[in-house]
Residue, then its C-alpha position, 0 to 999 in steps of 0.5 A: x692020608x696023602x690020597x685023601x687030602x689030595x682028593x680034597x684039593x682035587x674036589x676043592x680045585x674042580x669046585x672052584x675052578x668050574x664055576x659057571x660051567x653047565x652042571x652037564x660039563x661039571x658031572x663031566x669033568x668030575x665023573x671022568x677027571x681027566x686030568x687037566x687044569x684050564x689056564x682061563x676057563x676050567x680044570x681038573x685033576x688027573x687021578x691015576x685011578x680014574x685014568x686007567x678006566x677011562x674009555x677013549x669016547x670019554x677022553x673024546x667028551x672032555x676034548x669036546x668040551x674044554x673046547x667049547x669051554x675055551x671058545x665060551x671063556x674067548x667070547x667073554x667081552x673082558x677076554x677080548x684079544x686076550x689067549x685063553x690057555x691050558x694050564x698044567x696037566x693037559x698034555x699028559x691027560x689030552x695028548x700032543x695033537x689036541x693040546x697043539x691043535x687047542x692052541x693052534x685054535x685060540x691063537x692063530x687069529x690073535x696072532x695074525x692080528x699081530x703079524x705073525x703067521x702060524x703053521x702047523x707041522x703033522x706026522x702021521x695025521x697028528x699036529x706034532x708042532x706050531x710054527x710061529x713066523x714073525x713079520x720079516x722086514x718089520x721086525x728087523x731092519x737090513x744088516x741089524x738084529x734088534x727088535x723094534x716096534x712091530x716086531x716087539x709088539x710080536x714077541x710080548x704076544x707071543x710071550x702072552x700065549x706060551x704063558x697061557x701053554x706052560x706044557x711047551x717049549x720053543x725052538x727059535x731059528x733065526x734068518x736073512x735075506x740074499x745079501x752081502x756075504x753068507x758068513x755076515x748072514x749066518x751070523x746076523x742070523x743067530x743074533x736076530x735069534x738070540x734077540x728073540x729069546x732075549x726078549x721072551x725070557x725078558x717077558x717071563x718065558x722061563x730059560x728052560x723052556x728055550x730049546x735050540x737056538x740057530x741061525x740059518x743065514x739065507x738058506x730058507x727063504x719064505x716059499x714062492x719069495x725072492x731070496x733077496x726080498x726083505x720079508x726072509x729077515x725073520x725069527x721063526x719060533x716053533x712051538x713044541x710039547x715040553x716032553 
C-alpha cells in the first residue's frame, strides 16, 4: 500500500510540477525518474527501482535537461535577478559535481552583481566545493566586525540561494588585514565570522547547516594583494554538499 500511494504522490508531484515543460522533457523525466525535485523549474521522484536500471547516458539526459530547464525558468521576466535552485533529492539523484556546478551556473553572475565573487574548489576533475568571497572593505570596516550596507545586502543573497540549495551546508571563515597585533586580528576574525552566520540563520539558513566557524586572522590575504590592503577584511563562506 505504501508503494502505491507513493507512487501516486510521485505521479501527482511530477504532473504538477512539470507543467509547462516540452512533452519531450515530461516522457524524459518520467520515464527515467531520476529522482530529484527542481526548487523553481522541475522535479521528480527517485524510485529505487527505477534507480538501479538507469544507464549513466541516461542519468547524462536528465542533467542536460534540468539544465536547460533552469536557464528557461532564469530568463522568465518574473525571474529576473531571482536564483533558480534544486530542491530536495538532487544531490543523491545527480551527484556532488553537477549540483555544485548547476549552482556555480545559476549563481556566479547574480552574485557578482552583489560583490561577491565565487570560486570553484576540484579534485579529481570534479567541482567538490563553491567558495563565496564577500567584498573586503565594504563589508567591514577597520578594527569592526559588523556588517553594514553592502555587505548586508551579500549576506540576504546569499541566504536566497543557499535556500534555493537545501542539499548544502556552509563552512564560514572569517578574516583581517595586516594590522595591530595578530591576537586582535585572529579575534576580530571569528567575530567578522560568527556576524556572518548570525546573519544567514537570522535570513532563514537553518543552524544545521552551519559547519565550521574560524578565524584566520591575517594569515590568508587575497592572492597578488597587499597583506595590509583593506579588501583582505572579509568573510568567505564555502559551500558544500550536506553529506
Amino acid at each position: 500500500m505504501k508503494q502505491i500511494i507513493s507512487g501516486l504522490l510521485s505521479l501527482s508531484l511530477l504532473s504538477t510540477i512539470s507543467c509547462g515543460l516540452s512533452d519531450n522533457t515530461k516522457r524524459l523525466i518520467l520515464s527515467t525518474s531520476i529522482g530529484c525535485g527542481v526548487g523553481l523549474a522541475l522535479g521528480a521522484v527517485y524510485d529505487e527501482t527505477q534507480r538501479k536500471k538507469d544507464s549513466k547516458d541516461k542519468k547524462n539526459d536528465i542533467q542536460r535537461q534540468i539544465k536547460s530547464s533552469l536557464a528557461m525558468e532564469k530568463k522568465k521576466p518574473q525571474n529576473k535577478g531571482k536564483i533558480v535552485g534544486l530542491g530536495a533529492g538532487c544531490l543523491a539523484g545527480l551527484g556532488t559535481g553537477f549540483y555544485l556546478n548547476t549552482m556555480y551556473d545559476n549563481m556566479a553572475e547574480e552574485m557578482k552583481k552583489q560583490g561577491i565573487t565565487l570560486t570553484k574548489s576540484e579534485r579529481g576533475g570534479e567541482t567538490v566545493a563553491l567558495t563565496a568571497t564577500m567584498d573586503g572593505g565594504i563589508a567591514f570596516e577597520d578594527g569592526k566586525a559588523d556588517l553594514k550596507g553592502k555587505g548586508k545586502e551579500n549576506i540576504d543573497k546569499l541566504a536566497e540561494a543557499l535556500a534555493a540549495y537545501p542539499e548544502t551546508k556552509v563552512n564560514i571563515s572569517g578574516h583581517a588585514n595586516k594590522t595591530g597585533s595578530e591576537d586582535l586580528n585572529l579575534s576580530l576574525s571569528k567575530d567578522r565570522a560568527v556576524t556572518a552566520k548570525n546573519a544567514l540563520t537570522s535570513n532563514g539558513v537553518e543552524s544545521k547547516r552551519i559547519g565550521n566557524i574560524e578565524g584566520l586572522g591575517s594569515s590568508s590575504p587575497l592572492k597578488g594583494v597587499d597583506p595590509k590592503d583593506g579588501s583582505n577584511r572579509r568573510v568567505e563562506v564555502e559551500i558544500v554538499p550536506a553529506s
